[in-house]
C-alpha positions as CSV (number, residue, x, y, z in Angstrom):
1,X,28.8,16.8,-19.1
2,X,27.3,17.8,-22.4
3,X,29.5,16.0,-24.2
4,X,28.6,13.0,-22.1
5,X,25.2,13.1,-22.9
6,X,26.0,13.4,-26.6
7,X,28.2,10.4,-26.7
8,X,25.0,8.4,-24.6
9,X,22.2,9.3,-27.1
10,X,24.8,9.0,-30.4
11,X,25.3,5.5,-29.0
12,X,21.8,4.4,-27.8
13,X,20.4,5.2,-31.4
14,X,23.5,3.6,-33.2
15,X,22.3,0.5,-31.0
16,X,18.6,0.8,-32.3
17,X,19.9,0.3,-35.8
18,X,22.2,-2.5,-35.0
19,X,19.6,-4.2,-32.8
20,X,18.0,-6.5,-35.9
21,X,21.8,-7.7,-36.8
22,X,22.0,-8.7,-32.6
23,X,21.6,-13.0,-32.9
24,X,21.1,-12.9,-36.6
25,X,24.1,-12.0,-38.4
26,X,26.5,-12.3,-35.3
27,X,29.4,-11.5,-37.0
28,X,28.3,-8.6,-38.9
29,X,26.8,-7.0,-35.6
30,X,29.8,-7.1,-33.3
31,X,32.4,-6.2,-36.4
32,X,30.2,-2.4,-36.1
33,X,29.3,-2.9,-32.3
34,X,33.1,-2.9,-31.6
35,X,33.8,-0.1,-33.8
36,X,30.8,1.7,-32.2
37,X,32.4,0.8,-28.7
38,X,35.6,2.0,-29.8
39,X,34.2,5.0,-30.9
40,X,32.3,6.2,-27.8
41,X,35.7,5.8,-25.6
42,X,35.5,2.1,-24.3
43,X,38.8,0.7,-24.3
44,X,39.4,-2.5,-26.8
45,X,42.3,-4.6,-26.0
46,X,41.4,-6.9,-28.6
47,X,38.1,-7.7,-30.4
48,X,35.0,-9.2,-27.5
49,X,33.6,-12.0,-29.1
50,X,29.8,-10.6,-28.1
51,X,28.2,-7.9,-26.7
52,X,24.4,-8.0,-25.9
53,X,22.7,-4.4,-27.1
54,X,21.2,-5.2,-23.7
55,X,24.5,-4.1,-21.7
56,X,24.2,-1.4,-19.7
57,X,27.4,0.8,-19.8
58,X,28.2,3.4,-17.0
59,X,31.3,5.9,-18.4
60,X,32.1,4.0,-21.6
61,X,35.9,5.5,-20.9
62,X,36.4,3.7,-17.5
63,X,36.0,0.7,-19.4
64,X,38.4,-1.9,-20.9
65,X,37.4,-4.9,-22.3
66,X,39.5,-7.8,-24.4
67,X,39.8,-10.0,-26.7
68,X,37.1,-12.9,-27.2
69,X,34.6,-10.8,-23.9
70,X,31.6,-12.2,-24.0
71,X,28.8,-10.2,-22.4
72,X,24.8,-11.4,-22.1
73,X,22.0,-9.5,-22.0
74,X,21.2,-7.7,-19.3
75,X,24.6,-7.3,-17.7
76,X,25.5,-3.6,-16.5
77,X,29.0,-2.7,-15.5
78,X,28.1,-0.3,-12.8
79,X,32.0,2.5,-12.9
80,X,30.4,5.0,-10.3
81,X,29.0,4.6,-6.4
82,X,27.1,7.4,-4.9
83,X,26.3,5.8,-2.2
84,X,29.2,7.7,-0.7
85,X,26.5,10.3,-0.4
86,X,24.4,8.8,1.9
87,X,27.1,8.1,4.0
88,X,28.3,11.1,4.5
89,X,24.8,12.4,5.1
90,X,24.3,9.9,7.4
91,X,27.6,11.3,9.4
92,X,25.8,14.8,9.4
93,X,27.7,16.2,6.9
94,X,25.6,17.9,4.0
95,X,27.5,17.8,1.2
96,X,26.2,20.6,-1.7
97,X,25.5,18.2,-4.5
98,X,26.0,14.1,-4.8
99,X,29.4,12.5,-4.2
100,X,31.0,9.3,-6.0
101,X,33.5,7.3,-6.4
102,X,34.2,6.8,-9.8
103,X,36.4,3.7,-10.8
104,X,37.4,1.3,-13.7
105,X,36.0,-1.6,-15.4
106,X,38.9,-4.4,-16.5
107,X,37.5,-7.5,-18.4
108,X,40.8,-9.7,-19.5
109,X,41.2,-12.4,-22.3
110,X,38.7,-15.2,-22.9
111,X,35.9,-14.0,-20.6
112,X,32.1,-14.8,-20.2
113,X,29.7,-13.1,-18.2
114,X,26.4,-14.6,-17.9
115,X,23.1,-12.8,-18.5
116,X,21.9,-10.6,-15.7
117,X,25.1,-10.0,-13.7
118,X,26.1,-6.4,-12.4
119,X,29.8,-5.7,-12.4
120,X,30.5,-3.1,-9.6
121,X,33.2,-0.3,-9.9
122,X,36.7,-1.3,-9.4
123,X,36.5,-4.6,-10.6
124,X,38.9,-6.2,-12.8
125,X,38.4,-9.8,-14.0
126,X,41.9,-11.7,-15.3
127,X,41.9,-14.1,-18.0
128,X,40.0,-17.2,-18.5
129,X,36.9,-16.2,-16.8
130,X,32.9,-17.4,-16.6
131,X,30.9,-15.0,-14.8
132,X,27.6,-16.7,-13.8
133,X,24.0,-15.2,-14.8
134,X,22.5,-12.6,-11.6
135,X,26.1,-12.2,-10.3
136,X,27.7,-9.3,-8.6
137,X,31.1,-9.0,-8.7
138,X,33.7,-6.7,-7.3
139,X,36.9,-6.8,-6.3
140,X,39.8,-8.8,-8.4
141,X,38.8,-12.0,-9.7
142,X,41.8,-14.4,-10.3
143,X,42.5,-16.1,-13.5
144,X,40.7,-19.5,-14.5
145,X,37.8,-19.6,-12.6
146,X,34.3,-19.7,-12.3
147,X,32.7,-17.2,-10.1
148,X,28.6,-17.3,-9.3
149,X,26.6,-15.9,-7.0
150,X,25.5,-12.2,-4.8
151,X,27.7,-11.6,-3.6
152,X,30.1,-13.5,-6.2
153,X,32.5,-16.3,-5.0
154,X,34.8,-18.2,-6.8
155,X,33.5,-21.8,-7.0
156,X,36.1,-23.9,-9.3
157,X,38.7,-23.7,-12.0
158,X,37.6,-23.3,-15.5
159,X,40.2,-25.4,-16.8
160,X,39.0,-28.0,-14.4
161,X,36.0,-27.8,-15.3
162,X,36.6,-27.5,-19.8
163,X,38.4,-31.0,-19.2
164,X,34.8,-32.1,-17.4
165,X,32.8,-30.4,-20.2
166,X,35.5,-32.2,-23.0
167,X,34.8,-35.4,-21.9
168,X,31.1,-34.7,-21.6
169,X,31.0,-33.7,-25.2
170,X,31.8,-37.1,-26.2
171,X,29.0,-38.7,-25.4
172,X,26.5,-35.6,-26.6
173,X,24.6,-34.4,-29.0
174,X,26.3,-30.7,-29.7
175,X,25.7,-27.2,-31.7
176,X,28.5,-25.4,-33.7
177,X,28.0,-22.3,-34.7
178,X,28.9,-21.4,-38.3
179,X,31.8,-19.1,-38.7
């Protein structure tokens, strides 16, 4: 427990120092964010793309996230639920101290997640993912797809939709970011 709180506060004041780097030098912020992640237990399975220093994690070691993860301000991935408690209470039980179930965070390949959205314990999202802003997700969310709402649903394939946005970007004025 001790050395939980150690690893929180060594990485919310690492954050403070890379938080002028966060949308300026992109780059250079996520090349120490992910060693910082990496550092405090999250699993890398591959290098995310982005984090916001607006995540919220929960156990940084129930976490895995992969190559080219995008995460937005604001997002929290949510590992525990202690609502278990309450549950039990309401049953009449009177358990001596809270109860939770405590489960893994899985981000796959290619992923976005949109700025506000909570991602509950136990979810895994596959490959090829867009995760829309003020969802919450749980479950298993299949590969190539777009998934919006509370609680989250699966609206459409990404691919289907890139080939929409391809064809759109024709006729568009566009912004590429420097490497």
């Amino acid at each position: 427990m001790i050395k939980r709180a150690f690893i929180k506060i060594f990485f919310h004041l690492f954050k403070f120092f890379l938080k002028p780097l966060d949308g300026r030098l992109p780059r250079l912020y996520m090349y120490f964010y992910n060693r910082m992640l990496k550092m405090v237990g999250v699993k890398l399975d591959g290098m995310p793309r982005y984090v916001s220093t607006a995540v919220r994690f929960d156990d940084f070691d129930k976490i895995t996230l992969s190559e080219r993860v995008v995460i937005s301000e604001k997002v929290i991935l949510l590992t525990h639920d202690y609502s278990v408690t309450t549950g039990l209470i309401a049953l009449g039980r009177n358990p001596k101290t809270d109860v939770a179930f405590i489960r893994e965070i899985k981000i796959g390949r290619n992923v976005f997640i949109g700025m506000g959205a909570i991602i509950m314990p136990g979810t895994t999202i596959n490959d090829n993912v867009i995760i829309g802003a003020g969802s919450v997700v749980r479950g298993t969310i299949p590969a190539d797809s777009i998934v919006i709402g509370n609680p989250s649903k699966v609206i459409g394939s990404l691919s289907e939709k890139a080939v929409a946005w391809e064809k759109a970007l024709e006729n568009a004025t566009t912004r590429v970011d420097a490497l």
